[in-house]
LUMRO-618546 format. One record per residue: residue in one letter; x, y, z of N, C-alpha, C in turn. Coordinates in steps of 0.001 Angstrom, whole numbers, padded with zeros to 6 digits. Atoms other than C-alpha are relative to their C-alpha. Example, Ala and Ser with C-alpha at 12.3 -4.5 7.8 and 13.67 -1.06 7.14 Angstrom:
// LUMRO-618546
<site a,<000890,-001190,000000>,<012300,-004500,007800>,<000900,001200,000000>>;
<site s,<-000820,-001190,-000060>,<013670,-001060,007140>,<-000770,001090,000730>>;
// end
This chain:
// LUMRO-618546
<site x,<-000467,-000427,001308>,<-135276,-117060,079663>,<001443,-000457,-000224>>;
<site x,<-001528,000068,000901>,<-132184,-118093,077694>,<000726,000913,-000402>>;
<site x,<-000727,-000779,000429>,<-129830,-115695,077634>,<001161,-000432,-001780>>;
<site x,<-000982,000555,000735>,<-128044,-116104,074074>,<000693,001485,-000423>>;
<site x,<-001017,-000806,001403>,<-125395,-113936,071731>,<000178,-000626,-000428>>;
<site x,<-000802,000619,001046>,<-124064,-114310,068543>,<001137,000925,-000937>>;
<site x,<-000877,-000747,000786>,<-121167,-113323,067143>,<000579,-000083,-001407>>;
<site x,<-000102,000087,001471>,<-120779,-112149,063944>,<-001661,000269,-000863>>;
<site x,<001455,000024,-000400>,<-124206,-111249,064097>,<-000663,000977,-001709>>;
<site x,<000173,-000890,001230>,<-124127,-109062,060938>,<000184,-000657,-001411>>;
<site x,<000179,000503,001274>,<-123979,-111027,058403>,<-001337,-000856,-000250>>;
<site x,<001025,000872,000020>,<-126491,-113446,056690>,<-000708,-000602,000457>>;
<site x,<000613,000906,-000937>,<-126943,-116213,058766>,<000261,000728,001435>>;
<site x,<000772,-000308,-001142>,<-126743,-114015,061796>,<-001165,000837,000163>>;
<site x,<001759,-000859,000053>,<-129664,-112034,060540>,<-001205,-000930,000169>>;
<site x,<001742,001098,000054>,<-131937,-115173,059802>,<000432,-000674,001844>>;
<site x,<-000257,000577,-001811>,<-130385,-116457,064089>,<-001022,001176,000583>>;
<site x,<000789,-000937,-000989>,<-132029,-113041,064979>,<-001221,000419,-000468>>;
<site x,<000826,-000131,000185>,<-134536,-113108,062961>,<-001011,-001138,000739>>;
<site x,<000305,001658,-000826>,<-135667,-116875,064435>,<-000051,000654,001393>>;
<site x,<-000173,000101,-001325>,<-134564,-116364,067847>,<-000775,001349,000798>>;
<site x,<000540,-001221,-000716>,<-136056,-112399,068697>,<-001304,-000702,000156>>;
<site x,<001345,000594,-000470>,<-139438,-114307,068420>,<-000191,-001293,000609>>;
<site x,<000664,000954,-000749>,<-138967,-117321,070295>,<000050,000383,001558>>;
<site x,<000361,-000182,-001140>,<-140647,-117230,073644>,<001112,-000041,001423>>;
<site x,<-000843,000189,-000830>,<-137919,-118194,075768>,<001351,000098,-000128>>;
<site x,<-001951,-000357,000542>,<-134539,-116618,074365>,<-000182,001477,-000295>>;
<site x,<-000597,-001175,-000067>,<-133358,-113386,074981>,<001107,000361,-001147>>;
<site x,<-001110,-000581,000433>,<-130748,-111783,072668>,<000282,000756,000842>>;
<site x,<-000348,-000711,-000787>,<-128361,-110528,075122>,<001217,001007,-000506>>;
<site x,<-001013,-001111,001221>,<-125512,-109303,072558>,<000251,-000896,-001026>>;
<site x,<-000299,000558,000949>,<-124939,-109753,069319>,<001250,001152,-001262>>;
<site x,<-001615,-000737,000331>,<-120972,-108336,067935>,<-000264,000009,-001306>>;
<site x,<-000683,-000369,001412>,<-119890,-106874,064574>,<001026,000537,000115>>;
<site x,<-000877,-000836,-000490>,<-116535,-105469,064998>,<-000143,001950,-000638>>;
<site x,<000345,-001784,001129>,<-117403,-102594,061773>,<-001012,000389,000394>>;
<site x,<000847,-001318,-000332>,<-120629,-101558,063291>,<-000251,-000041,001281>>;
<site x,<-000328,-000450,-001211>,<-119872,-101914,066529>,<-001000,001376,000263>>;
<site x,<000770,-000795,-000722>,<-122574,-099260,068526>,<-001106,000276,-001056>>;
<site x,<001255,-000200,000885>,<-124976,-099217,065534>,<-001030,-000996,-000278>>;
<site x,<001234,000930,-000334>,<-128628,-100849,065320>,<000100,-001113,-000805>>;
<site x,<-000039,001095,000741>,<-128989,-104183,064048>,<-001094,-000003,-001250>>;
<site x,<001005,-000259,001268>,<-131652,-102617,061728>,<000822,000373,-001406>>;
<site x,<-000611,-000141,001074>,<-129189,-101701,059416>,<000306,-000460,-001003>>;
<site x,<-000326,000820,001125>,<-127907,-104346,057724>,<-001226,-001764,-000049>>;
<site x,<001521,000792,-000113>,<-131250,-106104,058670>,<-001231,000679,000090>>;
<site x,<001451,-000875,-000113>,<-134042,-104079,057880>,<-001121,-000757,000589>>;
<site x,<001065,000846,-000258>,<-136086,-106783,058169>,<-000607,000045,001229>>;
<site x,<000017,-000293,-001547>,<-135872,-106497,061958>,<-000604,001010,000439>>;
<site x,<000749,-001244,-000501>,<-137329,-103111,062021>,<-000960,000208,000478>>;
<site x,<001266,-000092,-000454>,<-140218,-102515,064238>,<000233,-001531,001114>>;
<site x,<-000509,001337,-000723>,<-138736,-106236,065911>,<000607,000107,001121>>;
<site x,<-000901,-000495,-000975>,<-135942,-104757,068124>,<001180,001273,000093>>;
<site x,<-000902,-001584,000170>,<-133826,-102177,068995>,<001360,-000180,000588>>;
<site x,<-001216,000546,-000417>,<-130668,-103893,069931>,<000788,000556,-000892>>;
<site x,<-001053,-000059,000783>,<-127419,-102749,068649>,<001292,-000733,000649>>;
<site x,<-001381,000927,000815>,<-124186,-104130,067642>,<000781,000399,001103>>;
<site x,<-000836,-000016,-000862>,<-121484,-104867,070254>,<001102,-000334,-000220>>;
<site x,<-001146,-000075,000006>,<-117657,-105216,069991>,<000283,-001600,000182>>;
<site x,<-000444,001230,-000771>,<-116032,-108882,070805>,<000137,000245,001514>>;
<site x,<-000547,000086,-001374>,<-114360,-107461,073528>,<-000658,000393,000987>>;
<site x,<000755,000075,-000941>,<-117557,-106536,075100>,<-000760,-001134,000629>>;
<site x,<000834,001284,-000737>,<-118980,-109841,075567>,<-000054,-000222,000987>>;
<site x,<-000150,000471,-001465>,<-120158,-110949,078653>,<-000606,-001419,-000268>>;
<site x,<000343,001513,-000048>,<-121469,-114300,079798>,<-001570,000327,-000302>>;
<site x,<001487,000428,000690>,<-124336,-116019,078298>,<-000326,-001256,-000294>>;
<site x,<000296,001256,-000074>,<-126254,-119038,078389>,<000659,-001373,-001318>>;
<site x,<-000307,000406,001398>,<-125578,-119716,074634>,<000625,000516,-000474>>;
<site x,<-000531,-000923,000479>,<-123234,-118428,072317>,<000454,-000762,-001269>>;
<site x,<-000174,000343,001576>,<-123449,-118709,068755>,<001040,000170,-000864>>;
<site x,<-001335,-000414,000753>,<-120494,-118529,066302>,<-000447,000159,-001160>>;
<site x,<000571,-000692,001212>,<-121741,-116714,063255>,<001089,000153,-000749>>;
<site x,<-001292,-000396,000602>,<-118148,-116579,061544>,<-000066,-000628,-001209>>;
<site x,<-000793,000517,001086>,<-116527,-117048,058472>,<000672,-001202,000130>>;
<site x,<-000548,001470,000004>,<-115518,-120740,057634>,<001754,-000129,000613>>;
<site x,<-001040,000593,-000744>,<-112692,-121491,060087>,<000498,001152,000881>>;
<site x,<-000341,-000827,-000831>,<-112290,-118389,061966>,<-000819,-000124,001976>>;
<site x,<000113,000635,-001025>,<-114191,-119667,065001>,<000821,-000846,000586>>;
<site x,<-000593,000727,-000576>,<-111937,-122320,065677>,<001298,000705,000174>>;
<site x,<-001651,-000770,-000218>,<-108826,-120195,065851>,<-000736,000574,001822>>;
<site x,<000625,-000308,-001471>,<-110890,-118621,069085>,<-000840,-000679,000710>>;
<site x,<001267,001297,-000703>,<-113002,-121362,070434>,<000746,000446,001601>>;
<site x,<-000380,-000215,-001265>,<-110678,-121129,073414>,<-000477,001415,001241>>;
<site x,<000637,-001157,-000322>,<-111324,-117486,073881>,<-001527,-000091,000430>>;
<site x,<001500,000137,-000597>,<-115272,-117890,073742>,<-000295,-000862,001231>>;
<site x,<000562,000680,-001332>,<-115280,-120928,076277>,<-000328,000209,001260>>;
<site x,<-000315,-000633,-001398>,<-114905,-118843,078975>,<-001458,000644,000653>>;
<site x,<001774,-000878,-000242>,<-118690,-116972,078333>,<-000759,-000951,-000084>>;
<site x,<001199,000758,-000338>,<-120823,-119553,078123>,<000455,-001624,-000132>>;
<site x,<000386,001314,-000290>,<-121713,-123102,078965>,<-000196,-000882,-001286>>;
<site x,<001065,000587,001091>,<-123129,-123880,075348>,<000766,000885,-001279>>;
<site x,<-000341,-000753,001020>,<-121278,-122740,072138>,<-000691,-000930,-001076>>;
<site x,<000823,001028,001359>,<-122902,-123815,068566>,<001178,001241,-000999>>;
<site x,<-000642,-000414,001371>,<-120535,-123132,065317>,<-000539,-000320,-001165>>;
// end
């Protein structure tokens, strides 16, 4: 299995990443950050997901390592931390 996260996971395009990715066969969601709902389900601002998974929302500063790690951000706020993320995984996609 592919361990991935994505951060920023609460918005749009990280709803349709977890909507895609919870059903492919060989990828795990291992965390996926919002800083505002932080400890609350990802059903929230993704209903869609409901009955899908029961993962909730994790902090930045909880990240751990992971195979993949998605950058779900606002246009140019990834690259201000690219440095920061390199450290968790092998594989970043912006």
């Amino acid at each position: 299995m592919i361990r991935v996260s994505i951060v920023g996971a609460s918005g749009y395009v990280g709803g349709e990443l977890l909507r895609l990715l919870l059903r492919h066969p060989q990828v795990h969601i291992h965390q996926a950050t919002s800083e505002r709902l932080a400890g609350k389900p990802v059903t929230g601002p993704h209903p869609h997901l409901r009955g899908v998974t029961d993962l909730t929302f994790t902090s930045q500063s909880e990240l751990e390592a992971c195979d993949v790690l998605i950058l779900a951000l606002p246009h140019g706020s990834a690259a201000k931390k690219i440095a920061q993320y390199a450290a968790l995984a092998p594989r970043i996609i912006d």
